[in-house]
Residue frames as a rotation matrix with the C-alpha (Angstrom) as fourth column:
UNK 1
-0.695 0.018 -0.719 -66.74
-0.333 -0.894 0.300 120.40
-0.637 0.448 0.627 71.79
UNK 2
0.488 0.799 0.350 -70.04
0.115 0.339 -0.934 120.47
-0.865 0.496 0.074 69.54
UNK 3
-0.807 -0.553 0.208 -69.66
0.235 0.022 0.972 119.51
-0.542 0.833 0.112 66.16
UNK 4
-0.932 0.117 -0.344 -70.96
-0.310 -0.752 0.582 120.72
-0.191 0.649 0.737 62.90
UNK 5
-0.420 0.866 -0.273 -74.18
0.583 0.488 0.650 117.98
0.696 0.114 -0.709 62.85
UNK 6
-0.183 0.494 -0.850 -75.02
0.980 0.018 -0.201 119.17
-0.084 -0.869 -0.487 66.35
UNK 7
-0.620 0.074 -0.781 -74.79
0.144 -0.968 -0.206 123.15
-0.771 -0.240 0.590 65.49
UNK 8
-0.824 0.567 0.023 -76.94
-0.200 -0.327 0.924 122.56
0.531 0.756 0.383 62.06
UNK 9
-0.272 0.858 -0.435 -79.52
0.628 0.501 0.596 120.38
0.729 -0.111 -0.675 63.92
UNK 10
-0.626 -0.080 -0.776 -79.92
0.753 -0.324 -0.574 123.18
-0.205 -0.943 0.262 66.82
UNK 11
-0.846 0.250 -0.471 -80.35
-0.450 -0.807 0.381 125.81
-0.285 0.535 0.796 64.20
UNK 12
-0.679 0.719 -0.151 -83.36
-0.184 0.033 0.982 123.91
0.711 0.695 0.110 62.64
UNK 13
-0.201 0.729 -0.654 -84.77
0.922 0.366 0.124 122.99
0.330 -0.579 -0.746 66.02
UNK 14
-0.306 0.322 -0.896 -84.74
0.127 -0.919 -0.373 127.02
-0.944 -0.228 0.240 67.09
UNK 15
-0.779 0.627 -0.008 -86.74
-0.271 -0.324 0.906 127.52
0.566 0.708 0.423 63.66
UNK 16
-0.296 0.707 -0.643 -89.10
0.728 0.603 0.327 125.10
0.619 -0.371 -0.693 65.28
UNK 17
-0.280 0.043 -0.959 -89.13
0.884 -0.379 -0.275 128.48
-0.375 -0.925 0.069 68.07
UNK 18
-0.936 -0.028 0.350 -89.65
0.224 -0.815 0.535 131.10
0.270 0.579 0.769 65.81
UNK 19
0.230 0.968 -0.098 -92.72
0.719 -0.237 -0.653 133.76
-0.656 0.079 -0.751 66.47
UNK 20
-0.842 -0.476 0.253 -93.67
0.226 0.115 0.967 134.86
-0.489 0.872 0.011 63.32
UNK 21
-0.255 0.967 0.023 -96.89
0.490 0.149 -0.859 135.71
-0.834 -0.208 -0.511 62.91
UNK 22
0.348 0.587 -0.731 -96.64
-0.294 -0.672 -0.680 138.22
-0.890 0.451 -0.061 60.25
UNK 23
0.018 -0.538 -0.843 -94.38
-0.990 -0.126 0.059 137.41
-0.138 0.833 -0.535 57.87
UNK 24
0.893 0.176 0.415 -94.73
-0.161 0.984 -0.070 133.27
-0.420 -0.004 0.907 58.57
UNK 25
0.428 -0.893 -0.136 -90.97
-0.286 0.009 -0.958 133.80
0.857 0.449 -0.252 57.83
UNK 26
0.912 -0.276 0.304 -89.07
-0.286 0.104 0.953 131.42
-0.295 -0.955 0.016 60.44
UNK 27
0.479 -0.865 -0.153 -85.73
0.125 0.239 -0.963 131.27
0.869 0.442 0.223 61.13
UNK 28
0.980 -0.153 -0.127 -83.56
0.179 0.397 0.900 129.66
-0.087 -0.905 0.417 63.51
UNK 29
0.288 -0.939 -0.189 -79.50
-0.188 0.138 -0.972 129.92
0.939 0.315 -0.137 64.12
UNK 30
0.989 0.065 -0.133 -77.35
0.069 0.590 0.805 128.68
0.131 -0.805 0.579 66.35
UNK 31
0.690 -0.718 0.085 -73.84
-0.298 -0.390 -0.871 129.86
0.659 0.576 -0.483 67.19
UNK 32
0.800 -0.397 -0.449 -70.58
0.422 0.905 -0.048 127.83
0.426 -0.152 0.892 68.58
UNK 33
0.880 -0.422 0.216 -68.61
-0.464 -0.861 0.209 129.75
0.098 -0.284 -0.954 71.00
UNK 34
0.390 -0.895 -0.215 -65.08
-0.578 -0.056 -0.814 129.13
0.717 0.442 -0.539 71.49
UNK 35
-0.452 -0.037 0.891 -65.61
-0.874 0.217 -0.435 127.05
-0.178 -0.975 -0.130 74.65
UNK 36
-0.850 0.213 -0.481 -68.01
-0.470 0.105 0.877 124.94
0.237 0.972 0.011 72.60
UNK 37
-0.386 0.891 -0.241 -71.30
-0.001 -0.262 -0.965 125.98
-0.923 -0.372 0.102 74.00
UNK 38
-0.645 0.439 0.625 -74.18
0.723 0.086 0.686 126.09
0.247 0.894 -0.373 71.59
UNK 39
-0.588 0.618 -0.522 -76.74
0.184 -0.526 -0.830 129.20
-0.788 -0.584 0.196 72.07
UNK 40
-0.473 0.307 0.825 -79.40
0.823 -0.180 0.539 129.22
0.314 0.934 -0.168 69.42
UNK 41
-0.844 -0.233 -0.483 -81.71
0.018 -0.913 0.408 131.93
-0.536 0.336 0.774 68.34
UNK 42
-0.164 0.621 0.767 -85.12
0.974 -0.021 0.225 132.35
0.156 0.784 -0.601 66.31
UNK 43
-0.847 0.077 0.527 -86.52
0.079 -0.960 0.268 135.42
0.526 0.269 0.807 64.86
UNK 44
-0.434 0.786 -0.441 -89.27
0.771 0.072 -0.633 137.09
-0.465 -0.615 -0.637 67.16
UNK 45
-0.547 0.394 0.739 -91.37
0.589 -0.446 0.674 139.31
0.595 0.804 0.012 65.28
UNK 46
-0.583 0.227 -0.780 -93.34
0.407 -0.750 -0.522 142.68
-0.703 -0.622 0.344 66.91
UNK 47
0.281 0.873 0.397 -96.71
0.872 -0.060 -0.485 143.95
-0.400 0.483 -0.779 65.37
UNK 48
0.954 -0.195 -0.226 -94.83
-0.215 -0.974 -0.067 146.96
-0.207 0.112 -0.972 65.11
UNK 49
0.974 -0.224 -0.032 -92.18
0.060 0.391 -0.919 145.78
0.218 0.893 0.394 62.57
UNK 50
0.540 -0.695 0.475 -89.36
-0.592 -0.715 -0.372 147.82
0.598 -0.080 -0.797 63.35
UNK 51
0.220 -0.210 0.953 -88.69
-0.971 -0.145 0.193 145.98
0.097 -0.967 -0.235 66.68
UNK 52
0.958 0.265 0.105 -88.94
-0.278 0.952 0.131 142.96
-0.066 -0.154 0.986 65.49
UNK 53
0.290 -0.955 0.066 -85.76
-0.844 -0.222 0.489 140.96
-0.452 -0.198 -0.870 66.30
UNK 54
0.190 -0.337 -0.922 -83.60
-0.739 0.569 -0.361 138.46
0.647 0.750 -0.141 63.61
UNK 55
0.995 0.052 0.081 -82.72
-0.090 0.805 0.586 134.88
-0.035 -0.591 0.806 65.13
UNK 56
0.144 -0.860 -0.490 -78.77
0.730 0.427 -0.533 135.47
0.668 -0.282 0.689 64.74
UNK 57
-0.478 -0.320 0.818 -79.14
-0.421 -0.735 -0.532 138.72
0.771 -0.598 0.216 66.63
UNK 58
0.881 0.408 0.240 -81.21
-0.444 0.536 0.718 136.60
0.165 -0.739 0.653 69.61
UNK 59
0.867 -0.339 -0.366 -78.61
0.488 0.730 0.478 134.02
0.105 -0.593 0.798 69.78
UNK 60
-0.024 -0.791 0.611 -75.32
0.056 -0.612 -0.789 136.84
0.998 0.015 0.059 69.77
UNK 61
-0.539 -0.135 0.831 -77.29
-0.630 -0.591 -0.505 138.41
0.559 -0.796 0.234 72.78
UNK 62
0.827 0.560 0.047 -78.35
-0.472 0.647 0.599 135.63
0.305 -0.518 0.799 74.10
UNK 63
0.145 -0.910 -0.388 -74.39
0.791 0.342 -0.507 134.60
0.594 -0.234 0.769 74.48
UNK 64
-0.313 -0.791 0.526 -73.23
-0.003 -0.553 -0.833 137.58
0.950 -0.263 0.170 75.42
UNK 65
0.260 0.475 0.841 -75.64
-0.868 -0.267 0.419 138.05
0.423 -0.839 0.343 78.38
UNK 66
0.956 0.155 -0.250 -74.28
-0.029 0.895 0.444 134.15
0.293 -0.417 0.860 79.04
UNK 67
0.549 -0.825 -0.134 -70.77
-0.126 -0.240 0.962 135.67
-0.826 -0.512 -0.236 79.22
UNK 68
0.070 -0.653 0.754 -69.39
0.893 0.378 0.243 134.56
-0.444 0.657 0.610 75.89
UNK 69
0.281 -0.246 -0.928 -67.35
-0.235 -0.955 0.183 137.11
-0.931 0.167 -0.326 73.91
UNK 70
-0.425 -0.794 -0.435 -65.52
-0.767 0.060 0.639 134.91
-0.481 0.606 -0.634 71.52
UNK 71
0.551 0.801 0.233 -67.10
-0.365 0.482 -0.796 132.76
-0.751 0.354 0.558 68.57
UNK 72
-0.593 -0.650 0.475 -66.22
0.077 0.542 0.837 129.87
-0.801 0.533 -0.271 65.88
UNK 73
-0.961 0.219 0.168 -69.24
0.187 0.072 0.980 129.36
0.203 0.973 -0.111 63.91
UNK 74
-0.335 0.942 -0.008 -73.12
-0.659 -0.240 -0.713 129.99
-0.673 -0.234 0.701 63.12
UNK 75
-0.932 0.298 0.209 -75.29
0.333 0.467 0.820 128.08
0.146 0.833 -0.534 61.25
UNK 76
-0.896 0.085 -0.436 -78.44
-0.203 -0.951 0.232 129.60
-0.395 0.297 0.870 59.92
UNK 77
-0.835 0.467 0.291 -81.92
0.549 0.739 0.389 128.28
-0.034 0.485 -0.874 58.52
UNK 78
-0.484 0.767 -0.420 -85.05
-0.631 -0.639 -0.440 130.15
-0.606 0.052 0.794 57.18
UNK 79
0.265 0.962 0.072 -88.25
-0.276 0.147 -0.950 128.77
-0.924 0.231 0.305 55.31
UNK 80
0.268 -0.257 -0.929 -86.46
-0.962 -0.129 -0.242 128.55
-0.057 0.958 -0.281 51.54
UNK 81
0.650 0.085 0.755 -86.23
-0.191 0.980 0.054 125.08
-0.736 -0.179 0.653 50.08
UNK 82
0.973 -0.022 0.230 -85.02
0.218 0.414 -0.884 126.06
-0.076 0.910 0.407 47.00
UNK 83
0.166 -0.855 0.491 -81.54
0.025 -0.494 -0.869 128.32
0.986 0.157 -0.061 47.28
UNK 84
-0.196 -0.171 -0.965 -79.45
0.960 0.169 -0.225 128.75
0.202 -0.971 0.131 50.62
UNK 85
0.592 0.177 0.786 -79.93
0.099 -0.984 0.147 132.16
0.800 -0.009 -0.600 52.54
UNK 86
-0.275 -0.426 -0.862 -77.87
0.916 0.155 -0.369 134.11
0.291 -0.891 0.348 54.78
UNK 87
-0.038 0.636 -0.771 -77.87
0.954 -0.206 -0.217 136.33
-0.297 -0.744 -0.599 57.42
UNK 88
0.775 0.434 0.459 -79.26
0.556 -0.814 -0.170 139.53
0.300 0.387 -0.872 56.49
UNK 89
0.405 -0.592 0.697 -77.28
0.384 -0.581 -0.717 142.84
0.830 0.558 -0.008 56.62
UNK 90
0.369 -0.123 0.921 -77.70
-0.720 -0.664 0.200 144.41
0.587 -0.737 -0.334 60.07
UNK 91
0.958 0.235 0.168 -76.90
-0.288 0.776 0.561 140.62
0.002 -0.586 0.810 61.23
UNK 92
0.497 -0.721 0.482 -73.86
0.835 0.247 -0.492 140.33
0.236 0.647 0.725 59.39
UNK 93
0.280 -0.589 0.758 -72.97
-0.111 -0.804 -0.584 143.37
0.954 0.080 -0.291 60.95
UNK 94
0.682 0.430 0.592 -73.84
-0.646 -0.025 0.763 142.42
0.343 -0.902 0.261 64.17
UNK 95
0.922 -0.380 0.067 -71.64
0.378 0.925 0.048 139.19
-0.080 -0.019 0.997 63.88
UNK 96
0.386 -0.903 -0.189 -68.65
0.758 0.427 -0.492 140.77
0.525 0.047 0.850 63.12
UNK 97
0.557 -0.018 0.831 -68.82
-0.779 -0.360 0.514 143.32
0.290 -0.933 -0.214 66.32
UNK 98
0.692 -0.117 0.712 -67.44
-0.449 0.703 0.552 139.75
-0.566 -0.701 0.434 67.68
UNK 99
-0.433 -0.846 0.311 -64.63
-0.429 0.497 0.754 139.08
-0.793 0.194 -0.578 64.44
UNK 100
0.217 0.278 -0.936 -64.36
-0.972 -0.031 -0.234 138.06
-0.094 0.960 0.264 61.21
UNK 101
-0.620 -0.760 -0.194 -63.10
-0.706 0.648 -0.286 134.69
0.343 -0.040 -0.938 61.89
UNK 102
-0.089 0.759 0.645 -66.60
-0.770 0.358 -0.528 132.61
-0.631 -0.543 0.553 61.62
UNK 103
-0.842 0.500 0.205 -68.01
0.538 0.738 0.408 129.58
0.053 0.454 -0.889 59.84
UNK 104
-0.330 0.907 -0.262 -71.04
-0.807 -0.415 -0.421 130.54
-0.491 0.073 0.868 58.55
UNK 105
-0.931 -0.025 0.364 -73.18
0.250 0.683 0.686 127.73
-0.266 0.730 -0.629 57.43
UNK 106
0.075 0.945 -0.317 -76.69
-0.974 0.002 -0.227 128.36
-0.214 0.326 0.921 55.65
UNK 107
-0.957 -0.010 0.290 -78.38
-0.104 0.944 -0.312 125.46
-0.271 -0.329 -0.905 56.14
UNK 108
-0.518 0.846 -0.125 -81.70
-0.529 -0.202 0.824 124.18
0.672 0.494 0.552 54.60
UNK 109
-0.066 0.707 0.704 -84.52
-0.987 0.060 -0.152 122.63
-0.150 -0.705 0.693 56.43
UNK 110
0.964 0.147 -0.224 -83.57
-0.200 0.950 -0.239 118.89
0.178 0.275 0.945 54.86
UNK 111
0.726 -0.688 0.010 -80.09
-0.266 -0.267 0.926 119.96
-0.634 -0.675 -0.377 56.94
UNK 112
0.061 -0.813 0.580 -77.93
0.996 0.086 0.017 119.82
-0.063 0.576 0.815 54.03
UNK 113
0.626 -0.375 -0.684 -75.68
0.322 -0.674 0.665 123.01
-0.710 -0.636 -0.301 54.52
UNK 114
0.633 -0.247 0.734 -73.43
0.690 -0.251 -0.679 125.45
0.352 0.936 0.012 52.83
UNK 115
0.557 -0.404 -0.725 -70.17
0.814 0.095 0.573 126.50
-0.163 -0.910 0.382 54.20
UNK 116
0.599 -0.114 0.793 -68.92
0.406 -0.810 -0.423 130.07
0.690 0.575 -0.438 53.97
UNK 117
-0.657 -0.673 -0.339 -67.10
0.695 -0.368 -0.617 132.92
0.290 -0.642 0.710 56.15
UNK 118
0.507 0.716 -0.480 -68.44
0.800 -0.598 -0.047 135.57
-0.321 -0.360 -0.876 57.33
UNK 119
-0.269 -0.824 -0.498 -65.62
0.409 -0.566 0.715 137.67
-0.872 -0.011 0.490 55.74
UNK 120
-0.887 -0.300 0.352 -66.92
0.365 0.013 0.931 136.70
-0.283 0.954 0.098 52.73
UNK 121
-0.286 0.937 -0.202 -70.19
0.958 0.275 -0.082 137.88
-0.021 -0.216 -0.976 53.74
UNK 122
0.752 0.323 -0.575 -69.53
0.543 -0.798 0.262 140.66
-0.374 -0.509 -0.775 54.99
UNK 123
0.131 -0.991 -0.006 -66.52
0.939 0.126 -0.319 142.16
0.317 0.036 0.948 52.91
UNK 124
-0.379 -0.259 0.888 -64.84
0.369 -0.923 -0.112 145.46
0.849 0.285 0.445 53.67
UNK 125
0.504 0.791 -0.346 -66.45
0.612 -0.044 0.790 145.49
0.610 -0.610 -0.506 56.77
UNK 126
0.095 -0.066 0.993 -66.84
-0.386 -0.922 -0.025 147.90
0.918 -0.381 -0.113 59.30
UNK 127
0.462 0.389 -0.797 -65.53
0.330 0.759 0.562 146.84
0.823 -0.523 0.222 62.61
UNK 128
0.946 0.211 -0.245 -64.33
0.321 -0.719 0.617 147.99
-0.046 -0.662 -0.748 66.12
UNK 129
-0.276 -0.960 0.047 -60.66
0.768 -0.191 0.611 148.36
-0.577 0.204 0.790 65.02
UNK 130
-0.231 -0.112 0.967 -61.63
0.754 -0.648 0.105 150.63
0.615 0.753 0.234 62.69
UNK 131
0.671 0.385 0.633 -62.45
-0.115 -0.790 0.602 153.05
0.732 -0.477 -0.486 65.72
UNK 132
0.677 -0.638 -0.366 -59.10
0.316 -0.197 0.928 152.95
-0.664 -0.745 0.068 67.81
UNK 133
0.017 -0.412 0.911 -57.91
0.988 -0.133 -0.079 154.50
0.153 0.902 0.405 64.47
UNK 134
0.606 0.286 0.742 -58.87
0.303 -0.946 0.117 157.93
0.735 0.154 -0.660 65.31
């Protein structure tokens, strides 16, 4: 099973993958399925904004299409030197489609790291239990 060195240092090498052209905002993640596989992620950008697509949503559907369903942790990196960052909203939704029950680290680019949940990310969330309710 990969450990926590090996899932930060993944995440900063997919930054290293990032296309980015407009925003020169890269950002890499990498997420630890429950098998402990590693599938990273970088953000691909689209001239036509909208489309453009986030590096934890790449590496989600980049598992799933590998068969994984079931996840431990992400870890996370973006351009900022000074403060950690995590994953944006629609990502943070995206993530817990798959459970609230992550490690989330935000990680800087000198791979010192900041451990979190994704609960705590995301509280109150909206998830698919909440639709076998009806």
């Amino acid at each position: 099973m990969a450990d926590m060195t090996e899932l930060v240092s993944r995440c900063l090498q997919a930054r290293d993958l990032a296309y980015c052209p407009y925003s020169r905002f890269a950002v890499g993640a990498a997420i630890l399925t429950a098998e402990g596989a590693i599938i990273t992620g970088c953000n691909v950008e689209n001239a036509s904004f909208g489309l453009t697509v986030c590096a934890e949503r790449t590496a989600i559907q980049r598992a799933v299409a590998e068969g994984h369903r079931q996840f431990t942790a992400i870890a996370v990196t973006c351009d900022v030197k000074e403060s950690f960052v995590g994953p944006c909203g629609a990502c943070r939704q995206v993530l817990m489609e798959f459970g609230s029950d992550w490690t989330v680290y935000l990680t800087k680019l000198d791979g010192s790291y900041k451990e979190t949940h994704l609960s705590e990310l995301l509280p109150f969330a909206f998830s698919p239990a909440h639709l076998t309710k009806n």
